[in-house]
C-alpha positions in Angstrom: -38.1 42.6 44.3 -36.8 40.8 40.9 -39.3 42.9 39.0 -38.1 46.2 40.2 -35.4 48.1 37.9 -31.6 47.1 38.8 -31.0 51.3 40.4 -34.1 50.5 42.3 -33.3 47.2 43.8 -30.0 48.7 44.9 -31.5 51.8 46.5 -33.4 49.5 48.7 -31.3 47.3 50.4 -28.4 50.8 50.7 -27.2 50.8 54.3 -28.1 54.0 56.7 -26.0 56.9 56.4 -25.6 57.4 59.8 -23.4 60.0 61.5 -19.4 59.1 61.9 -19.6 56.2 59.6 -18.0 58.3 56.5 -21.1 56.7 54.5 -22.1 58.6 51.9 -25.9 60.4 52.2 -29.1 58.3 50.1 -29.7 58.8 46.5 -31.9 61.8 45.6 -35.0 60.3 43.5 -36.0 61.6 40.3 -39.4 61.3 39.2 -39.0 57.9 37.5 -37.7 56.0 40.9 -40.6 57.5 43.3 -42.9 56.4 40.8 -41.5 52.8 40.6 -41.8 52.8 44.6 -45.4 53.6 44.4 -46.2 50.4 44.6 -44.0 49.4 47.2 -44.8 52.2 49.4 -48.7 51.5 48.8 -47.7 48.3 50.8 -47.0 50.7 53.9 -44.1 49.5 56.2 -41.9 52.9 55.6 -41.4 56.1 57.6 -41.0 59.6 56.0 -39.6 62.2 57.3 -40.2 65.3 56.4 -38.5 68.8 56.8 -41.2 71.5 57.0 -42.3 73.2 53.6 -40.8 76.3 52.6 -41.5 78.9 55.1 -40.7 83.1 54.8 -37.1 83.9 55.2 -38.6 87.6 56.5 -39.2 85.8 60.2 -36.8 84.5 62.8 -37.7 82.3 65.8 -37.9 83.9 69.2 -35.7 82.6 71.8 -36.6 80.7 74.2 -39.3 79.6 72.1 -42.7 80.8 72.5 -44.3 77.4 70.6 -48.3 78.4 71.7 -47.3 81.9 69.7 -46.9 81.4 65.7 -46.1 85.2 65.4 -43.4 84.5 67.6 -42.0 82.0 64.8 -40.7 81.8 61.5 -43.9 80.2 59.6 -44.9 79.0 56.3 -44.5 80.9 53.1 -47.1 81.2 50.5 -45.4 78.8 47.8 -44.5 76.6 51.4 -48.3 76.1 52.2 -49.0 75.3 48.0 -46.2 72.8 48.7 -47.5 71.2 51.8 -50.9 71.0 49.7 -49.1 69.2 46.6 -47.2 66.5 49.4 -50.7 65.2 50.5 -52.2 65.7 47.1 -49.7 63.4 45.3 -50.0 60.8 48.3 -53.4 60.3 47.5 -52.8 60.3 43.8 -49.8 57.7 44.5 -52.2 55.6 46.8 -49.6 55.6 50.1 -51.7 55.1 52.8 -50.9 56.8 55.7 -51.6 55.5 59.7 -49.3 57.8 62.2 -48.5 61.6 61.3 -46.1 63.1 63.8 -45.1 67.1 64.1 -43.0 68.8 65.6 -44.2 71.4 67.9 -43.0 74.4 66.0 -46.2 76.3 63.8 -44.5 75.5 60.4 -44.2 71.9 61.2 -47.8 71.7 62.6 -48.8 73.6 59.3 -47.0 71.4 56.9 -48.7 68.2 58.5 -51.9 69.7 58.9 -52.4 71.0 55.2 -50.9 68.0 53.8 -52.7 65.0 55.7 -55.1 67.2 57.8 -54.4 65.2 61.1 -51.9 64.8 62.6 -50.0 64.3 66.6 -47.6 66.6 67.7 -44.6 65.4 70.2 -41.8 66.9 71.8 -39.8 64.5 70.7 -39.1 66.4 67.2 -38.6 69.5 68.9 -36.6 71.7 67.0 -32.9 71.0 68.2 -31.1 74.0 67.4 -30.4 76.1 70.7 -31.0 73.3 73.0 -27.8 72.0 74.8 -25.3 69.0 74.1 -27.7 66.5 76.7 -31.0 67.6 75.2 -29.9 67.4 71.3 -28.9 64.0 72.2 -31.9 63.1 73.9 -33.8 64.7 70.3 -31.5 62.4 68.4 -32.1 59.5 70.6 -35.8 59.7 70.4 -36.1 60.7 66.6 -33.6 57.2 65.8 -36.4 55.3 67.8 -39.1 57.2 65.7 -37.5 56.3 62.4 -37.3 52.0 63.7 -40.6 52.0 64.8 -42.7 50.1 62.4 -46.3 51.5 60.8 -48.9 49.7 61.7 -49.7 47.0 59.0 -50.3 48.4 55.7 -49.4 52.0 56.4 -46.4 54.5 56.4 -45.8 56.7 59.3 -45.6 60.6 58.3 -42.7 62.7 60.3 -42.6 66.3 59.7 -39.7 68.1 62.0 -36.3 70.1 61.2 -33.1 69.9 59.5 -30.9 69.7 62.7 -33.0 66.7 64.6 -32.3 64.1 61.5 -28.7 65.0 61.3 -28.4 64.6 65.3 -30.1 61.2 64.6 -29.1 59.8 61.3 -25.8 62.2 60.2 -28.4 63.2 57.2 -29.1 67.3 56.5 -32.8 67.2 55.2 -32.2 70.3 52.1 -33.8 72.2 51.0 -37.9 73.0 52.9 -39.7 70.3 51.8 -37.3 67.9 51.3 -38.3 64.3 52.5 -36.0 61.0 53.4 -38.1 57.8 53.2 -36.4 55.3 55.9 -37.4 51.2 56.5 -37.5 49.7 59.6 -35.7 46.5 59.9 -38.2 44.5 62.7 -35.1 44.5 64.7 -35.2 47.9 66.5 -32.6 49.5 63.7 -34.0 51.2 60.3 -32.5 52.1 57.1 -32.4 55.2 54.6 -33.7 54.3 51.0 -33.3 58.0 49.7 -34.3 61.1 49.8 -37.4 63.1 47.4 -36.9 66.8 46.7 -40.0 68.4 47.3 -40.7 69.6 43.8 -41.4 65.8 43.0 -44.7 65.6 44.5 -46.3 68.2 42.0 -44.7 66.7 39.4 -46.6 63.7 40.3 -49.5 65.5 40.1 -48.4 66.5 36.6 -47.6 62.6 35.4 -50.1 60.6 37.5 -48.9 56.6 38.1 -49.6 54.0 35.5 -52.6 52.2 37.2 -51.1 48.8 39.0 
């Protein structure tokens, strides 16, 4: 890591904001830092997670519910599937191999992961937490923190694309705005850390100013 800029170095060994402990949330990149990464991140061993891409602020979500109906669901905006698009786009153009890709169940997560990476799992686990009860936000936050500390298998990042309210039940960390990503490490020790976060509009710009070859 000696090679790596001094703001760099720091960003990666920064604790995890996590909720109650007054720390402050992770460094929003700019361009320059994500593309400094690259080459870190093309040595897998990270988790993203992902808030949905933008989605169309005309539709509300039924309740209960109805996940097997999409009209039933506040879904992906024009600009929100372009965006989705652009995420998988610049991974490829950043070379960061991808193994797992996780979803919630809700359409506009499903969307986000399937136009970006084209496969993808989907798990109750990052069901949407809003309108569940106390017990069963916990139990979301319980199973996203083991999410974010599992490791990727060797030489690949793990891909999670939920909501705003299951990372703050996990981690004390509001995902903002759509499209918004926070890249996390796992420590090998069943714990994980939160290296910062990417504003969406930084994987088009990557498109725009491709990496230096490594």
């Amino acid at each position: 890591m000696k090679h790596l800029p001094i703001a760099l170095a720091l960003i990666l060994v920064a604790p995890l904001a996590n909720a109650g402990e007054g720390n402050p949330p992770p460094e929003i990149f700019s361009q320059e830092k994500l593309q400094a990464l690259a080459g870190q991140l093309a040595k897998g061993g990270y988790v993203f997670y992902f808030r949905h891409a933008a989605t169309r602020h005309d539709q509300e979500d039924h309740q209960p519910a109805a996940l097997a109906d999409c009209a039933s669901q506040r879904n992906l905006s024009e600009a929100g599937k372009d965006q989705a698009t652009a995420i998988g786009a610049a991974f490829r153009e950043l070379k960061i191999p991808v193994g797992r890709v996780i979803a919630s169940p809700y359409c506009r997560c499903v969307d986000t992961a399937r136009l970006a990476f084209s496969r993808f799992d989907v798990s109750d686990d990052l069901h949407f937490a809003i309108g569940l009860d106390k017990d069963q936000r916990q139990a979301k936050g319980e199973a996203l923190r083991h999410l974010l500390a599992q490791a990727p298998a060797p030489g690949t990042n793990t891909v999670l694309v939920a909501h705003t309210a299951n990372l703050e039940e996990a981690t004390g960390i509001w995902p903002k705005p759509e499209g918004a990503a926070v890249l996390f490490r796992p420590d090998g020790q069943g714990g994980f850390r939160a290296i910062g976060r990417i504003p969406p509009e930084l994987w088009a710009d990557a498109l725009a100013k491709p990496a230096k070859k490594r």
